[in-house]
C-alpha angles and dihedrals in degrees: 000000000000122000091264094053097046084041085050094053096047089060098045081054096046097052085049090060092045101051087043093062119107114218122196111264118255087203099094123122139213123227112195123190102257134184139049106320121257096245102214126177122222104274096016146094153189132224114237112192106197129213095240140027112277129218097186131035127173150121133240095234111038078182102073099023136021132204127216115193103217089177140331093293106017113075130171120220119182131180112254102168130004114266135079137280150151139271122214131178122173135188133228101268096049101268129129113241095176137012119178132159108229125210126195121183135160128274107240096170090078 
């Protein structure tokens, strides 16, 4: 095998490596809590009803706020510990359907 051939061969190898990596995908979204923020108080809550049925409901902090799904489209979120989180809900086929930062904070005025 002459010089060329053996040169020729590297590089189809070469070209085969190269089309068989697998780079990260760049496709990737970020989805940031929008919107005026849900206000709780420590120890209470407030009823959402969404616009369309969710699959999926949680925050981001189950230790400052919890989440009770009543039905498909009608959740409970109520303050546990002062500090700040997000709300998510998602529907079947992968789409968000709502997005809020929440905010719980004490009630100094008692």
């Amino acid at each position: 095998m002459n010089r060329t051939m053996k040169f020729l061969g590297l590089i189809a190898v070469l070209a085969l490596a190269a089309t068989s990596v697998v780079l990260p995908s760049t496709a990737q979204e970020v989805v940031a809590p929008s919107g005026a923020p849900i206000a709780l108080e420590v120890g209470k809550g407030e009823l959402l009803r969404l616009d369309r049925d969710a699959d999926t409901v949680f925050v981001a902090d189950p230790e400052v706020a919890d989440v009770r799904v009543k039905t498909a489209r009608l959740i409970y979120i109520f303050g546990k510990a002062p500090g700040e989180t997000s709300l998510y809900a998602v529907d079947a086929e992968q789409h968000v359907i709502t997005n809020k930062p929440v905010v719980v904070k004490r009630n100094i005025a008692r």
